[in-house]
N, C-alpha and C positions, 0 to 999 in steps of 0.2 A: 540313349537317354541324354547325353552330353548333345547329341546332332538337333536333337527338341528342344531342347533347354536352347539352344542359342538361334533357332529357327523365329522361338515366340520371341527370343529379344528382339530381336531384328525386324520379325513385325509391330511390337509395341513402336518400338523407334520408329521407323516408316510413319507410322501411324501419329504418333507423336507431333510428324514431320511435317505430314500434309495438314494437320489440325490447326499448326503452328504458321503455315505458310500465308504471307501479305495477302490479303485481299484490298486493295485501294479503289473500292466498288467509286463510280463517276456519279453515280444514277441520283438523280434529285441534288444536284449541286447548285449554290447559288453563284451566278456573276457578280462581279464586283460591281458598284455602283458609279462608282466613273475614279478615274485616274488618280491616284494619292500619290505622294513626295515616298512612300516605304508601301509597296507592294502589298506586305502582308496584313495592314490595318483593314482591307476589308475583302482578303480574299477567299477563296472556297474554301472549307476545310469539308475533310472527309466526312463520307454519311455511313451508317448500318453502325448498330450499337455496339459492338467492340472498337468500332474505329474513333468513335468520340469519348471512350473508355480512356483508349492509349492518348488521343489528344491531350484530355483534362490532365490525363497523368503528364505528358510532354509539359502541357502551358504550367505545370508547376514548377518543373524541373526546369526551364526557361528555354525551351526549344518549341516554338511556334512556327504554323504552319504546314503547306502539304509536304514542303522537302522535309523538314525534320521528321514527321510524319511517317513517310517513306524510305528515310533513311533510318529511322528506329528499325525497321520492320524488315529492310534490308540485314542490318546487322543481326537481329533476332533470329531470323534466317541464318546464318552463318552461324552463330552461337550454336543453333539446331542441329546443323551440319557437322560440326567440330563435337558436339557433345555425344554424336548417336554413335561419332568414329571413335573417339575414346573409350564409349563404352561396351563396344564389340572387340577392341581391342584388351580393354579391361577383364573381360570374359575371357580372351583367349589367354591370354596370362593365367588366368587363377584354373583357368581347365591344366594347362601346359604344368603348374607346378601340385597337381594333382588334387585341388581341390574337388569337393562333390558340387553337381552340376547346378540343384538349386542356389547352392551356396554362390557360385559363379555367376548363375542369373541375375540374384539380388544385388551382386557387388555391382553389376555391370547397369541393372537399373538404377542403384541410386546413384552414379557418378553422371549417367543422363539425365536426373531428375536433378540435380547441382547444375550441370550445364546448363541446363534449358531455364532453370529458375536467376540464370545471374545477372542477365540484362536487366530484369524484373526488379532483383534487389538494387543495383547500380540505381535504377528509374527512382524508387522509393527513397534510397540512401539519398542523391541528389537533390529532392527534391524536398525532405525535409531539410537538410540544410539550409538551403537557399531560404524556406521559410523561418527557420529560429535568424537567420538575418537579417528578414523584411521586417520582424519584428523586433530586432534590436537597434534596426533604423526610425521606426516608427515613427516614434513617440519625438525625435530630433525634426522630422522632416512636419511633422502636424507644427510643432510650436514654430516654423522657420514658416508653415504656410499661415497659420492666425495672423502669426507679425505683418507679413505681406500683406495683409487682405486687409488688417485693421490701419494697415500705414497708405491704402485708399485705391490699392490694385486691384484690379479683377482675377478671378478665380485661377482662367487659363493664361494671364499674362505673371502671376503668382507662382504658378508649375512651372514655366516656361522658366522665370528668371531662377528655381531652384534648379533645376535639369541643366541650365547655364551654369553655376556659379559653382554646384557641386565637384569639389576633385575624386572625389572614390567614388567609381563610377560601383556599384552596387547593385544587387540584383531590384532594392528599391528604386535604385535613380535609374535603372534601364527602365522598368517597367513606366515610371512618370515619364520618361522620356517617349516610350512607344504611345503613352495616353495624348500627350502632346501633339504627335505628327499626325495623330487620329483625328485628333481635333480640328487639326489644322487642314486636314485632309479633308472634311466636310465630313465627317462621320457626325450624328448628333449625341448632343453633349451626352443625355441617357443612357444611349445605348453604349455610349463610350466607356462611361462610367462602369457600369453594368460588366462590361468585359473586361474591363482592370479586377473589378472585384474577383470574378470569378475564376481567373487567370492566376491570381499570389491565391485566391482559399486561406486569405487570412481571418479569422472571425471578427478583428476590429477593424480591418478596411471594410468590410459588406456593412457594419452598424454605420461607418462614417459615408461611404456612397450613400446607402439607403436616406441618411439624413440628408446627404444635398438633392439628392432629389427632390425630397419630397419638402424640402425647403425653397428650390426654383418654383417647384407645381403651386406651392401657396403663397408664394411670396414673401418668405422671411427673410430674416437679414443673414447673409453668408457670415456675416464673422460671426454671431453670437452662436449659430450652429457650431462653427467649429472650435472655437472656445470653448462651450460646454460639451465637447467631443474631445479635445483635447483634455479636458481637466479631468472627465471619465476614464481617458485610457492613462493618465499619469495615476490616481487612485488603482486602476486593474493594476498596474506596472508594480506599485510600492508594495497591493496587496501580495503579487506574485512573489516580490524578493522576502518580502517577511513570513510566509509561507518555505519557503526553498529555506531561510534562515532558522526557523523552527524545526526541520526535517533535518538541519544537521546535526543536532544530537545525537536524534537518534539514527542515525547513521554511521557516527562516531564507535557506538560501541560495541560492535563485530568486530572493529580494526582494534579498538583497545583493548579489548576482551582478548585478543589474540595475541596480539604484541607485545602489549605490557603489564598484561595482568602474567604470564607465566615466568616474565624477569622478575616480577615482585616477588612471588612466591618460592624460586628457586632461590632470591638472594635472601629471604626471610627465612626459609626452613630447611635451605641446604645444610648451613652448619651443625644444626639440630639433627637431619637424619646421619651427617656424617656420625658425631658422636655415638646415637643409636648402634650403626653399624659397629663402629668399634666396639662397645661395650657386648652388643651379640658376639663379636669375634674372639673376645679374650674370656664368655661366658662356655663359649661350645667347641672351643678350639684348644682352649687354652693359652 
């Protein structure tokens, strides 16, 4: 039963294995459009729908392109590898100190089902980070772009001078910074645009791209666009912290209820049950 029991391990793992292994399919690639200052502003990226899956998740997390791409998939691979060995190894442990064979199965699958899920978490954990920073940059980097743009600059020499001037380089001032060399690179301005947005997956860069778009398309004036784009996302901003400030009450009182509601009541009714007790003791004891 034990020789079965870890036969079917070993094939879920396998199987697990090859399910899990890189595919970096070529097929329907696009060439780049000619020669850019940074390689990767307009170069292939992977086709077939898992691979543009792990992209979107990579371009959140700030690893763009086929190498990152390839090396996510490489590591993942290895995590694979390292995870099916632990858990054969896990198996043989728990058979060795006598456990029953199911029971050894399941320990031995869920430490491969941990394995193989940690790049996964890592990709996610990383990548919301990065965004609660693009969003704490935000709202600094629009009012530094209105100023620019209404003190008589142009949109991309505006970027430009903040991607200069900025010292914390940031996962927002990397990102402006790639928008830039795109630019510069002859990529059009749209689809530039377009690929910033889609890249951070922040919900108030896609409202403010979509507004310069479709602000160049008609001819409005860039600053009033992003003035009242900025004054929107300062309102979303204020609305957010007076929200988060209302929720701390009631979050407050699990921890009070815990803490200091049971100091109160021991330092309030200790004395009382002491007495209690005494007076039961000299009632039944004598």
């Amino acid at each position: 039963m034990g020789n079965l029991a870890g036969l079917l391990v070993c094939l879920c793992a396998l199987g697990l294995l090859l399910w899990l292994r890189p595919k970096p399919s070529r097929a329907g690639l696009t060439e780049p459009v000619r020669e850019l200052p940074e390689p990767e502003a307009l170069q292939a990226r992977p086709s077939g729908p898992r691979a543009w899956i792990y992209q979107a998740r990579l371009d959140r997390a700030g690893w763009s392109g086929n190498a990152a791409f390839e090396s996510f998939m490489r590591w993942r691979l290895l995590a694979a590898v390292l995870a099916v060995s632990l858990a054969i190894v896990v198996w043989a442990l728990c058979l060795s100190v006598g456990a029953r064979p199911w029971l050894a199965g399941a320990a031995a699958f869920l430490t491969a089902t941990i394995g193989l899920l940690l790049p996964e978490l890592y990709l996610f954990l990383r990548a919301g980070v990065r965004t609660r920073l693009i969003e704490r940059d935000l709202l600094l980097v629009l009012d530094l772009l209105v100023s620019l743009v209404e003190a008589g600059l142009g949109l991309d020499d505006a970027l430009r001078r903040i991607v200069v001037g900025t010292k914390d380089r940031g996962p927002l001032t990397v990102e402006l910074d790639r928008l830039d060399r795109e630019l510069r690179g002859g990529v059009p301005r749209a689809r530039a645009y377009r690929g910033f947005a889609a890249r951070v997956r922040v919900p108030e860069i896609h409202a403010i791209v979509a507004s310069i778009v479709q602000g160049e398309r008609h001819g409005s004036g860039l600053s009033r666009i992003l003035r009242t784009q900025s004054e929107m996302l300062r309102g979303r901003v204020f609305e957010k912290v007076r929200m988060q400030a209302e929720r701390l009450a009631v979050r407050m009182v699990f921890p009070t209820v815990l803490c200091f509601l049971p100091s109160v009541i021991l330092l309030g009714a200790g004395p009382f049950m002491l007495r209690i007790l005494e007076f039961l003791n000299v009632r039944l004891f004598g």
